[in-house]
C-alpha positions as CSV (number, residue, x, y, z in Angstrom):
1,X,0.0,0.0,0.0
2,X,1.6,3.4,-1.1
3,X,2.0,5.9,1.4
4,X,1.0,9.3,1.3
5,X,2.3,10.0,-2.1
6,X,0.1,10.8,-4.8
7,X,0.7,8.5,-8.0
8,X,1.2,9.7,-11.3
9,X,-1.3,8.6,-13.8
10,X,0.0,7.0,-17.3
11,X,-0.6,6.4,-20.8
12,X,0.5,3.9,-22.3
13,X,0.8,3.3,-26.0
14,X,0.2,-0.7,-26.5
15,X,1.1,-0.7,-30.5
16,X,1.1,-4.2,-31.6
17,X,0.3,-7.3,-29.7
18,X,4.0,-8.7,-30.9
19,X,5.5,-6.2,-28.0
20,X,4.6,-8.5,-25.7
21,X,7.4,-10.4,-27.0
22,X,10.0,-7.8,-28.1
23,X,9.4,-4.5,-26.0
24,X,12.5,-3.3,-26.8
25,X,13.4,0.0,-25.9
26,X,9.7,0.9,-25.6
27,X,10.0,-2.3,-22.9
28,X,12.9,-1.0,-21.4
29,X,11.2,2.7,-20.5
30,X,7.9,1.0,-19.1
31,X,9.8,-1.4,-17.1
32,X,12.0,1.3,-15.6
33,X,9.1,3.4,-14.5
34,X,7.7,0.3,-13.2
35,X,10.3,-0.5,-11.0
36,X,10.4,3.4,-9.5
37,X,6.9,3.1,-8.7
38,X,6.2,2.9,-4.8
39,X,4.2,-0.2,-3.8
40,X,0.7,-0.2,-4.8
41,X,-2.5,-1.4,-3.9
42,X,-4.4,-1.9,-7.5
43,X,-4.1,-0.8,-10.8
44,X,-6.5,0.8,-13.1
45,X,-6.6,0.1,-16.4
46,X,-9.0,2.0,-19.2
47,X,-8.1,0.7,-22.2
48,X,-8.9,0.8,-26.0
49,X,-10.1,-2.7,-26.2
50,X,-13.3,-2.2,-24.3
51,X,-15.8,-0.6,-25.3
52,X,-19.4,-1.0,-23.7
53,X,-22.9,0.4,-24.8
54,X,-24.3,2.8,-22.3
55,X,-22.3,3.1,-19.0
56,X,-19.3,3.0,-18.0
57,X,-18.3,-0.4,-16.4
58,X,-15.8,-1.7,-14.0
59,X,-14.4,-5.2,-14.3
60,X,-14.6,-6.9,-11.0
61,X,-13.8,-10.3,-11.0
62,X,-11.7,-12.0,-8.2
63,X,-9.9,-13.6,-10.9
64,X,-9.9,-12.4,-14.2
65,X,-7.7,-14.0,-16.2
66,X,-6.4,-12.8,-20.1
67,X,-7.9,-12.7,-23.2
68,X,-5.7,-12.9,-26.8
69,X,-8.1,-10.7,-28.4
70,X,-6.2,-10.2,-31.3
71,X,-5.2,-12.7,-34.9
72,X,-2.8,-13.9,-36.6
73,X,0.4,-13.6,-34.7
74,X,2.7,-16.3,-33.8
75,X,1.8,-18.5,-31.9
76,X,3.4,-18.4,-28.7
77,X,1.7,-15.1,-27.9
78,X,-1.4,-16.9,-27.4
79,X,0.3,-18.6,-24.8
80,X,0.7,-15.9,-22.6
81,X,-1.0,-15.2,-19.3
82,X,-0.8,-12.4,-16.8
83,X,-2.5,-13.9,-13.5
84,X,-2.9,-10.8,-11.3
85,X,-5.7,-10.9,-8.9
86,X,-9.0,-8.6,-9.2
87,X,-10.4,-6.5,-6.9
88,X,-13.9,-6.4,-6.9
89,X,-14.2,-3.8,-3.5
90,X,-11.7,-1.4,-5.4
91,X,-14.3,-1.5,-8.8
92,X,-17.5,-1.2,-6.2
93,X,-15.7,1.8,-4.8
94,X,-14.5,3.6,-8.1
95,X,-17.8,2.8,-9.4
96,X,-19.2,4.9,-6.4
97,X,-16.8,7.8,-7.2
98,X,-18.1,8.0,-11.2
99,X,-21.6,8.1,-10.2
100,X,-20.7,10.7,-7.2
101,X,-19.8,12.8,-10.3
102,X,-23.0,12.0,-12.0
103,X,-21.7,9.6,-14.4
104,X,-23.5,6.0,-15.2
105,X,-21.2,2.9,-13.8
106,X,-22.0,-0.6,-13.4
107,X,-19.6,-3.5,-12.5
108,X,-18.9,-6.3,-14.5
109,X,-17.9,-10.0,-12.8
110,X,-16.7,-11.7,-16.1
111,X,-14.8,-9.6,-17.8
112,X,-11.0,-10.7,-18.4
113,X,-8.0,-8.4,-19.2
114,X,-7.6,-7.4,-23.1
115,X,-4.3,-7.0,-24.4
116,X,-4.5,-3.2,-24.0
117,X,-4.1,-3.8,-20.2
118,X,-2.1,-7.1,-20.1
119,X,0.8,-6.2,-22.6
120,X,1.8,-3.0,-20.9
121,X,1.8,-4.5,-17.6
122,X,4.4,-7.5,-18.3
123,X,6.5,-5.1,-18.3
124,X,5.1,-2.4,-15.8
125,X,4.5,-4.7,-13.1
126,X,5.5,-8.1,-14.3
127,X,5.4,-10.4,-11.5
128,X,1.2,-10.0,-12.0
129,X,0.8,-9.9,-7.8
130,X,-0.7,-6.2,-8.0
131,X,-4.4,-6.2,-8.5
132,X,-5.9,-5.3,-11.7
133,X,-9.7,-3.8,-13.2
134,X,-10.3,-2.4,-16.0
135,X,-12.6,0.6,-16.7
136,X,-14.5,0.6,-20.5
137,X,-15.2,3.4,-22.9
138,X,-18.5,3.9,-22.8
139,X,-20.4,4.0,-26.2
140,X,-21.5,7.3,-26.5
141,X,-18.7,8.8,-25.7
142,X,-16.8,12.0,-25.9
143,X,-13.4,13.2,-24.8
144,X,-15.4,15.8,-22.2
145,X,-17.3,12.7,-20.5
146,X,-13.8,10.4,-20.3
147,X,-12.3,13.8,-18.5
148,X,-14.5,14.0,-15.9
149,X,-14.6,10.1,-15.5
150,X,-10.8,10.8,-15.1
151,X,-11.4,13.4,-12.6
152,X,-14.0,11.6,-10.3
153,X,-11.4,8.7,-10.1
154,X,-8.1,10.6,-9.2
155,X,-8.9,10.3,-5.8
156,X,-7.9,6.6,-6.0
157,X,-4.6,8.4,-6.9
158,X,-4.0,9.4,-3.2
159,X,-5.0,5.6,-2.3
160,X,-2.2,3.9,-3.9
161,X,-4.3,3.5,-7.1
162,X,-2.1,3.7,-10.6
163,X,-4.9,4.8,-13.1
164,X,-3.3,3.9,-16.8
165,X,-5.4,4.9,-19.9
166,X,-3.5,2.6,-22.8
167,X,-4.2,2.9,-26.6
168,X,-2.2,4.9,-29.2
169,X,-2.3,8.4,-30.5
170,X,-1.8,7.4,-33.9
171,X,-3.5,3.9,-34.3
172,X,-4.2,3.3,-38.0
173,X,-4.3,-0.5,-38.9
174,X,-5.0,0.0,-42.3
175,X,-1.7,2.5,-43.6
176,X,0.9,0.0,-41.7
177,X,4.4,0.4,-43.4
178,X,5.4,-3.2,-42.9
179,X,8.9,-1.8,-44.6
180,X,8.8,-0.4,-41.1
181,X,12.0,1.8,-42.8
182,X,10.8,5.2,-43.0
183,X,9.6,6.4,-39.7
184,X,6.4,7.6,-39.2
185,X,4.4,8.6,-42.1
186,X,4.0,12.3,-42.4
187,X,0.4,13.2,-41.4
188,X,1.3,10.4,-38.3
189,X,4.5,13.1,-37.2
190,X,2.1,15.8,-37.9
191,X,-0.7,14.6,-35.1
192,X,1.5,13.5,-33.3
193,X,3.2,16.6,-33.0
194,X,-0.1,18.2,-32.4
195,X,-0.8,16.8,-29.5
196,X,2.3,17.2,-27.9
197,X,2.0,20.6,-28.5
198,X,-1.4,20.4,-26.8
199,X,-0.5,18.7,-24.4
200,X,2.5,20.7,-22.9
201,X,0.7,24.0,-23.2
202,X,-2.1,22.3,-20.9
203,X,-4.9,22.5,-23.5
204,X,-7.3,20.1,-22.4
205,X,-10.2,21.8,-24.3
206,X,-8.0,22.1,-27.3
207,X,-7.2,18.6,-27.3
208,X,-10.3,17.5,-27.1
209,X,-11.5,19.0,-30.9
210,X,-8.4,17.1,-32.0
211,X,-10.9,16.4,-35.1
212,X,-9.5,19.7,-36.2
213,X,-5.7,18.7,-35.8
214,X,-3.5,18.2,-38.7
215,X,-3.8,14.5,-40.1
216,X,-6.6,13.7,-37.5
217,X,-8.6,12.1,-40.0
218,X,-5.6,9.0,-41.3
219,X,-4.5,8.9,-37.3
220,X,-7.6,8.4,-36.1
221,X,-10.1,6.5,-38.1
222,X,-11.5,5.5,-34.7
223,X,-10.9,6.9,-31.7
224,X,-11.1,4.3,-29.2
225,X,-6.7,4.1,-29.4
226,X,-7.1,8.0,-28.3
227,X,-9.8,8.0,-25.9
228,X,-7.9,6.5,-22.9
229,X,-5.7,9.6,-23.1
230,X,-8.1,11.5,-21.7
231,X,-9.0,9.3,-18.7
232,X,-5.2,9.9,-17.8
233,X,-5.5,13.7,-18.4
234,X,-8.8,14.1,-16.3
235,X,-6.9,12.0,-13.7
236,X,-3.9,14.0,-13.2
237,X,-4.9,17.6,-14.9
238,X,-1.1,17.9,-15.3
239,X,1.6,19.0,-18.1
240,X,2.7,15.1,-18.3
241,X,6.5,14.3,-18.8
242,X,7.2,12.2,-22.0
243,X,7.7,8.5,-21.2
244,X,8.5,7.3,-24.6
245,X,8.6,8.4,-27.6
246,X,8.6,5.9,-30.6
247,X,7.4,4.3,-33.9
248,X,6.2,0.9,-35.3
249,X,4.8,0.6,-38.9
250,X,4.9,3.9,-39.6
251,X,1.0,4.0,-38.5
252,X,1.2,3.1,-34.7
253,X,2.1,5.8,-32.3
254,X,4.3,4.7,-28.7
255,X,4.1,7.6,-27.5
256,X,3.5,7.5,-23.7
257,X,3.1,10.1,-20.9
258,X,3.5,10.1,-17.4
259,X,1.2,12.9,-15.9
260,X,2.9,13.0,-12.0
């Protein structure tokens, strides 16, 4: 159980499944912060892979196991597991704190960890003993309703609660350079760059018309790889400090932010 200390939130760019296997340097920087973290009594994960119809819901299963929710890929990654408990009082409680702020949460018992939470966390907190829940994106959504979801739940941040939104600023399956020998293609650099710049002038309300950005429309065909970004802004309400910065396919965003 973490002290006194307020933890940062995160987000975490998850790229391709296949970094499960070869973090690399992405790896390296997510393990690093992992290991500066003070203990902690849960983590909270909101992550690109679920999305639910109506409100927002809390995974709270005692156990909740792994899903591969993903095909194609070789097949040892579908052997992987991450076996960190649940914590079904911690989603009753931040379930409380969402509809304190007048926001619709239920809790779900069956629902296992996606790949969006799972991947990141091999590396973040890899011996799997902390507990883990997810939080979904609800479907309607917009990025004004995931800030203040962010908002009612930073309390859990003075709790020893790490809340983690993991997607991918740029997240475009369908313009992969499988070359993977030019860096990222140019209207990727240019929303990417966009929402740095965003970002470290504080802009909230700016980022969230990121329709508007430069290359918004080939970054994000869909926005559920952005979304969980703004569950970690609402959290923290910071300037965040790059974690990583990075490329894979010319199309996938690893960008990731640590908002202390």
């Amino acid at each position: 159980m973490a002290g006194s200390s307020v933890l940062p939130a995160l987000f975490l760019a998850h790229g391709s499944p296949m970094l499960a296997l070869e973090g690399g340097a992405w790896g390296e920087a997510v393990s690093t912060l992992g290991h500066e973290l003070p203990a902690l009594r849960a983590i909270l994960v909101c992550s690109a892979h679920w999305e639910s119809a109506g409100p927002f819901l809390l995974s709270s299963a005692e156990t909740p196991g792994v899903m591969h929710d993903f095909g194609g890929f070789p097949e040892v990654l579908y052997t992987l597991d991450y076996p960190a408990p649940g914590s079904p009082g911690l989603a009753a409680e931040a379930a409380g704190l969402l509809r304190a702020a007048g926001l619709e949460a239920a809790l779900d018992a069956q629902r296992p960890l996606d790949h969006g939470a799972w991947v990141p966390l091999r590396y973040l907190a890899p011996r799997a003993e902390v507990p883990v829940l997810q939080l979904s994106l609800p479907r309607p959504r917009t990025p004004e309703l995931l800030l203040a979801a962010g908002r009612a739940l930073a309390p859990l941040r003075e709790q020893g609660v790490l809340i983690v939104g993991s997607g991918g600023v740029v997240h475009n399956l369908r313009r992969l350079d499988w070359s993977d020998a030019t860096g990222p293609q140019p209207w990727a650099r240019d929303f990417q760059a966009w929402v740095d710049q965003r970002l470290a002038a504080g802009d909230a309300a700016g980022l969230a018309d990121w329709r508007k950005a430069p290359g918004a429309a080939e970054s994000v065909p869909t926005s559920e790889h952005l979304d969980p970004l703004f569950v970690a802004l609402g959290a923290a309400q910071v300037v965040p400090e790059p974690l990583f910065e990075g490329w894979q396919l010319g199309s996938l965003s690893l960008a990731s932010y640590r908002f202390a």
